[in-house]
C-alpha positions in Angstrom: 2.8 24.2 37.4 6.6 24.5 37.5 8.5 23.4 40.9 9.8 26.5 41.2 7.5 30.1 40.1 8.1 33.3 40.7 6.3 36.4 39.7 7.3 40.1 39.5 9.9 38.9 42.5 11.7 42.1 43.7 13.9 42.9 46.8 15.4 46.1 48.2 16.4 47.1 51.4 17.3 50.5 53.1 21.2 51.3 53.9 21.8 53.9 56.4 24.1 57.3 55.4 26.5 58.0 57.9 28.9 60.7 58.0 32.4 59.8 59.6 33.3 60.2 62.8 31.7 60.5 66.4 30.0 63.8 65.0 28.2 61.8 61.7 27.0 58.7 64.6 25.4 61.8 66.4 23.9 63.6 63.7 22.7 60.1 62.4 20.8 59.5 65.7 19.3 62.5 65.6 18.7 62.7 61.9 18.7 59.6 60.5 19.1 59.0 56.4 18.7 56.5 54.2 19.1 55.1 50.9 17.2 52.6 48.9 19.3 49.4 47.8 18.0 47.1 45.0 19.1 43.8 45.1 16.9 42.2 42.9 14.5 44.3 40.1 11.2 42.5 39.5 11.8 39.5 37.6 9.9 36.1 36.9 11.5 32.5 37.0 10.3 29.1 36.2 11.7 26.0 37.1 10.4 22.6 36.0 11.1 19.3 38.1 14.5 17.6 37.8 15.9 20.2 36.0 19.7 21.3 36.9 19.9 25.5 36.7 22.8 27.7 36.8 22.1 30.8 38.4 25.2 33.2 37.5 26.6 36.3 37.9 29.1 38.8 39.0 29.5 39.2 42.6 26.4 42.0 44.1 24.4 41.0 41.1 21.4 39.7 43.3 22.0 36.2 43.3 22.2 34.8 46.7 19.9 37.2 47.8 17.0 35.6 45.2 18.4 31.8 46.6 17.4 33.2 49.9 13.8 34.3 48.8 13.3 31.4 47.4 14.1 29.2 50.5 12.1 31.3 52.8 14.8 33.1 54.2 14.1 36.4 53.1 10.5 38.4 52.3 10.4 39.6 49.1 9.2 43.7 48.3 6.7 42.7 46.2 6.2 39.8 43.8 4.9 36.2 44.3 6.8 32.8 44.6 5.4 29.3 44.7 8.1 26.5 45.6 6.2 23.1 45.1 2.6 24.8 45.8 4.2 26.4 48.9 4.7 30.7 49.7 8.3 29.8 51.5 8.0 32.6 53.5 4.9 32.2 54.7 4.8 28.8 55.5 8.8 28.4 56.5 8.3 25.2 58.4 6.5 23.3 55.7 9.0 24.6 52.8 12.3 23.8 55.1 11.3 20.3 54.9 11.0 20.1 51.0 14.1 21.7 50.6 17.9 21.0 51.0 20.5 23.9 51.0 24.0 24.0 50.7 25.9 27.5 51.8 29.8 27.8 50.4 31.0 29.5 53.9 28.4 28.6 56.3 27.6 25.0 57.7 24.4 23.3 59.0 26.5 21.1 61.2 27.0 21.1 65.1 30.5 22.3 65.8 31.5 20.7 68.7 29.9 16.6 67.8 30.9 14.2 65.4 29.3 14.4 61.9 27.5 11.5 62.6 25.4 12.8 65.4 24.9 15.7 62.9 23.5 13.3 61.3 21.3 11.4 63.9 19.8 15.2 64.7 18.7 16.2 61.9 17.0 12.5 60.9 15.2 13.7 64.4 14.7 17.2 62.9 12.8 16.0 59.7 11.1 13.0 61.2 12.9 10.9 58.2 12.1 7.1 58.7 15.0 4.6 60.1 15.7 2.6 56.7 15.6 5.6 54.5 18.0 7.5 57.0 20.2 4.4 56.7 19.5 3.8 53.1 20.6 7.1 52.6 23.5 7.6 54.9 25.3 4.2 53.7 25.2 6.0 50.0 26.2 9.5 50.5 29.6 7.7 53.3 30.3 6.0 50.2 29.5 8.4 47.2 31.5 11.3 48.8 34.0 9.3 51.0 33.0 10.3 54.5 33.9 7.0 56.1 37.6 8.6 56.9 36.0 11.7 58.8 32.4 10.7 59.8 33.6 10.3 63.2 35.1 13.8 63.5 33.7 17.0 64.7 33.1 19.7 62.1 35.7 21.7 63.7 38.1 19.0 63.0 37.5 19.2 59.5 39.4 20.5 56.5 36.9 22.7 54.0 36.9 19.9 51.2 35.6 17.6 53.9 32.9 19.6 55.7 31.7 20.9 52.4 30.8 17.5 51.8 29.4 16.3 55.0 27.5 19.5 54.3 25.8 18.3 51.3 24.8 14.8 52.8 23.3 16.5 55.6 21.4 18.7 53.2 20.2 15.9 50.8 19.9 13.3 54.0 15.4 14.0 53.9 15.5 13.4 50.0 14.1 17.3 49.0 13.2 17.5 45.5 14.2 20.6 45.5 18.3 21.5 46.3 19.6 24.6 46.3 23.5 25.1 46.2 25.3 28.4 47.2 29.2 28.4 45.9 29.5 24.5 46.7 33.0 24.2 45.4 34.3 27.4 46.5 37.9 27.0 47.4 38.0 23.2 46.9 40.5 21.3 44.9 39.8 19.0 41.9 39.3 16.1 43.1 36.9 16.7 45.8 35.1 19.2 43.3 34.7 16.0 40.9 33.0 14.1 44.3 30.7 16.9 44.7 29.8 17.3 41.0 29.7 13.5 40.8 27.5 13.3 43.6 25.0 16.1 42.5 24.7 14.5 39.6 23.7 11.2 40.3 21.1 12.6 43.0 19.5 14.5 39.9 19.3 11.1 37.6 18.3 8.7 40.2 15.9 11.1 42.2 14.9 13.7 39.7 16.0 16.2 42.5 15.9 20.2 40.8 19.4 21.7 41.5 19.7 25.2 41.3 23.4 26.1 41.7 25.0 29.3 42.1 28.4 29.5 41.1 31.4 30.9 39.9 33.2 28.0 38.4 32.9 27.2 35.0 33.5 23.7 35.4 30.7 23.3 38.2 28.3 24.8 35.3 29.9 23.1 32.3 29.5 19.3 34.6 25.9 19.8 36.2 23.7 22.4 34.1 21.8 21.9 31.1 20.3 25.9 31.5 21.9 29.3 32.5 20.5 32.1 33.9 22.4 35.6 34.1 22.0 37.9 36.7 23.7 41.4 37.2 22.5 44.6 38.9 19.2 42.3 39.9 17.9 41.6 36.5 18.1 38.7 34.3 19.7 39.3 31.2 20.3 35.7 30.0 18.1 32.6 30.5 18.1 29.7 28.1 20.5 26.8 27.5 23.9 26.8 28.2 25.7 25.3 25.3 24.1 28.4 23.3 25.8 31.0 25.7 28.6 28.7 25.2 28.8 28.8 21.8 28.1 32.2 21.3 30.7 34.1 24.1 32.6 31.5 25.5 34.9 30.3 22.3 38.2 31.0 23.7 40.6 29.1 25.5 43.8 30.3 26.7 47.3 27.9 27.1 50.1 29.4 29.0 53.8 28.3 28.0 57.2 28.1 29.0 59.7 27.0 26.5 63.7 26.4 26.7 64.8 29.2 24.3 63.2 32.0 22.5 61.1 30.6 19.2 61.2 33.8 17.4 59.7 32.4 14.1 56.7 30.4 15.6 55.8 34.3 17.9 55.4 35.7 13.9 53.7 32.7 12.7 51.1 32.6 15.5 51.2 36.7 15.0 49.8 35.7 11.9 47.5 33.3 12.3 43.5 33.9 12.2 42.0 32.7 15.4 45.1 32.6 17.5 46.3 35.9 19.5 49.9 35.4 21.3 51.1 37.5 23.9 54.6 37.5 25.1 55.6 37.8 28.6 58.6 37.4 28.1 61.1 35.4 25.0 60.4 32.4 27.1 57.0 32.7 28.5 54.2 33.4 26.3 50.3 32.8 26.2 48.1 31.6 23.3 44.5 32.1 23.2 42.6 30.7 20.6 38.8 29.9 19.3 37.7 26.5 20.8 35.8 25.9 17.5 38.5 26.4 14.9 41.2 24.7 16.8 41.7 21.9 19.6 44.4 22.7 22.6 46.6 19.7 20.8 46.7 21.7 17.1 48.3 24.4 19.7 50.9 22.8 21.9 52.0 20.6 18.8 52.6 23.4 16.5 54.8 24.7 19.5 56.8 21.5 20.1 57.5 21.4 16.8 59.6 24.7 17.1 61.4 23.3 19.9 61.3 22.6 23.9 58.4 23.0 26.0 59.5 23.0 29.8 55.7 24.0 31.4 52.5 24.5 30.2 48.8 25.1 31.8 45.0 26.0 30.0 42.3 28.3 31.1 39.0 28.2 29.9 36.8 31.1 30.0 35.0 31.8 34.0 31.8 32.9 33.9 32.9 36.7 34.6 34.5 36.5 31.6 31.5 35.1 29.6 29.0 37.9 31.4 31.6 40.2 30.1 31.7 38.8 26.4 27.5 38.9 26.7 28.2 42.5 27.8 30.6 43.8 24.8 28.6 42.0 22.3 26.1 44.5 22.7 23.2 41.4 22.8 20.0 42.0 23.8 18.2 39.0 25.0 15.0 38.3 26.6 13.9 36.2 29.1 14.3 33.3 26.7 17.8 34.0 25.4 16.0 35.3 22.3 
């Protein structure tokens, strides 16, 4: 059986319609009305052991509420899960100590105490045995360079730091199963590298299953080996992600600004198959180009070579923009990315 099951798993919730004003609270009162919401339409999901899953989508598309069925957090409407043999939210106790789980704004740490003591409480919490909780501590201080801040409280802290004093505390009771809610959100690069660093050397060395919900493309293109698209609470892509890759996220974008106007390379790159340019202005113009037909060097030297380039910067697709290419080109995939 897979770690991670789930059957026909649906969830919906009432949302109350209120007219405005002190008159719509009253009529309200007296005649209440609702609506239906669906978060999440009946799907099924496997996950096998060890594996690294990106569970995507735009924002409202159901997934956070499905991370939080799966941890026990929520009940589902109907469906069944399993999450290593367990119904999470049946048994809550038993699954909360099998599972880690990171949230992008929220923290598991005591406000007001140092991250240590955190630390100290929740070894207590989870019963975890003296040399592993120091076995485990030593690696993560090191791994994600607490040692400067393990001292301070969590209020102290700047995001990049609690984010990752969050995902020690989460990983402190070795769960084989993690699951990770915007991790990276509003960090810079090199603490996302630490993170993504870190997550991945918990997977190798511990087989720990990651399922990650993000909305950075680097987080996905670093960690996951499979992606799984979500909108209006229904899957609509799940298989591996260098074939959603491949398929509808080809184009990379690089951004210039150049000393004078190059008004023979704009009709040159005009013409050019697999490039689009579009000028923002004589000096400032963007080229976007197909990832497999040409690398981000055949770009910028073809524009050096038509004269001075003061400033330049690269986007790759985000996963918005990938959802979106799925969207306009009118695929229709299964469960399997068939």
């Amino acid at each position: 059986m897979s770690i991670i099951e789930a059957r026909g798993l649906s969830k919906s919730f009432l949302q109350a319609v209120k007219e405005p004003g002190l008159k719509g609270a009253l009529k309200h009162l007296l005649v209440p009305r609702n609506i239906t919401k669906i978060a999440v339409q009946p799907l099924d999901l496997s996950i096998e052991a060890g594996e690294t899953v990106a569970y995507v989508g735009p924002n409202g598309a159901g997934k956070s509420t499905t991370i939080k069925m799966l941890s026990g957090i929520l009940m589902p409407s109907a469906g069944s899960i399993s999450v290593n043999g367990i119904n999470p939210y049946k048994k809550r106790m038993e699954n909360a100590a099998q599972i880690g789980a990171v949230f992008g704004q929220r923290t598991q740490l005591w406000w007001d105490i140092p991250i240590v003591e955190s630390f100290s409480l929740l070894k207590d919490i989870y019963q975890i045995p003296e040399p592993v909780y120091r076995t485990n501590l030593d690696q993560f201080i090191e791994l994600l360079g607490m040692s400067e801040f393990i001292h301070l409280s969590a209020r102290k802290l700047s995001l990049g730091q609690r984010m990752r004093a969050d995902l020690a505390a989460a990983l402190l009771h070795n769960p084989p199963i993690v699951y990770l809610d915007e991790p990276t959100i509003g960090l810079d690069v090199s603490v996302k590298q630490k993170i993504r660093e870190f997550i991945k050397k918990i997977n190798q060395e511990q087989h720990t299953t990651v399922m990650l919900t993000t909305h950075d493309l680097g987080d996905i293109e670093d960690l996951c080996k499979r992606l799984i698209i979500i909108d209006h609470g229904s899957i609509i892509y799940d298989g591996s992600l260098s074939e959603v890759k491949s398929r509808f996220a080809k184009s990379r974008v690089i951004f210039f600004q150049v000393g004078s106007p190059m008004p023979e390379l704009y009709e040159q790159l005009a013409q050019t198959d697999g490039m689009k340019l579009e000028l923002q202005s004589e000096q400032e113009f963007s080229v976007s180009f197909d990832r497999y037909e040409y690398t981000a060097s055949d770009v910028v030297s073809r524009v050096m070579r038509h004269g001075e380039v003061i400033d330049f910067r690269m986007e790759d697709a985000n996963i918005e923009q990938v959802i979106k290419a799925v969207y306009d080109g009118n695929l229709v995939l299964n469960q399997s990315g068939q």
